[in-house]
N, C-alpha and C positions, 0 to 999 in steps of 0.2 A: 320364685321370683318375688321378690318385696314389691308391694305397692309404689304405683307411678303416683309421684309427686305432681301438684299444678304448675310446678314452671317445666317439667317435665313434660306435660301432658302440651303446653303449650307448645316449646319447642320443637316437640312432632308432628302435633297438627300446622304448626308453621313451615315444617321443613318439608309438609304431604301437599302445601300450598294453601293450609286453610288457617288462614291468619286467625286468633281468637281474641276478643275482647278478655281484657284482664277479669270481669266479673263472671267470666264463662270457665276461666282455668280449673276452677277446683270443683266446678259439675265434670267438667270433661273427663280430669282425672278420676274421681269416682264413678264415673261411666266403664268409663273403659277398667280399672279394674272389677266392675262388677261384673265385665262381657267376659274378663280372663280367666275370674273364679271360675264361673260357670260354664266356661270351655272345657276349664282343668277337670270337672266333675265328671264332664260326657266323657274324658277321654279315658276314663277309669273306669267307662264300661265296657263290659264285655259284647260283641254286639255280632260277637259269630255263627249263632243260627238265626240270624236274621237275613233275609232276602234284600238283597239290592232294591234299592228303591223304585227302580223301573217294572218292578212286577209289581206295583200297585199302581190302581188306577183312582182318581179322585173324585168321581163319580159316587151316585149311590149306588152300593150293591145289587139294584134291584134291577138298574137300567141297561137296557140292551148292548151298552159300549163295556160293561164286563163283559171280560173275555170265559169266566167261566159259567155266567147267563146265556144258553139257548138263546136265539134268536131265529124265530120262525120265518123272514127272508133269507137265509142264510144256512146252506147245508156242507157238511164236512164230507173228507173225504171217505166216511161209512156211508153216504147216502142219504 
């Protein structure tokens, strides 16, 4: 993809409903292709022994809402 030009960049944030002031055109455009390089970069990884996102928790590891922390209210079904 070549770089999105500022009347580019206008014309679609106009046609998305978001009108832009003329001196906002050519941030916008370098905005947004800043956001497409570095899309383009993730999508050249490789990211298949990776676990789906939903098997982390954002907690710290230490705290009793990990699932693989013990928690002493809390017994499975060994007992």
């Amino acid at each position: 993809m070549t770089d999105l030009t500022p009347q580019e960049a206008a014309r679609l944030a106009a046609r998305a409903g978001l009108p832009l002031d003329r001196a906002r055109h050519a941030g916008a455009a370098a905005t947004a292709n800043h956001i497409h390089r570095v899309v383009s970069a993730l999508r050249d990884l490789d990211f298949a022994d990776t676990p789906p996102a939903a098997a982390y928790r954002a907690q710290d590891p230490l705290t009793p809402a990990n699932p693989r922390t013990p928690r002493k209210d809390r017994t499975d079904a060994t007992g």
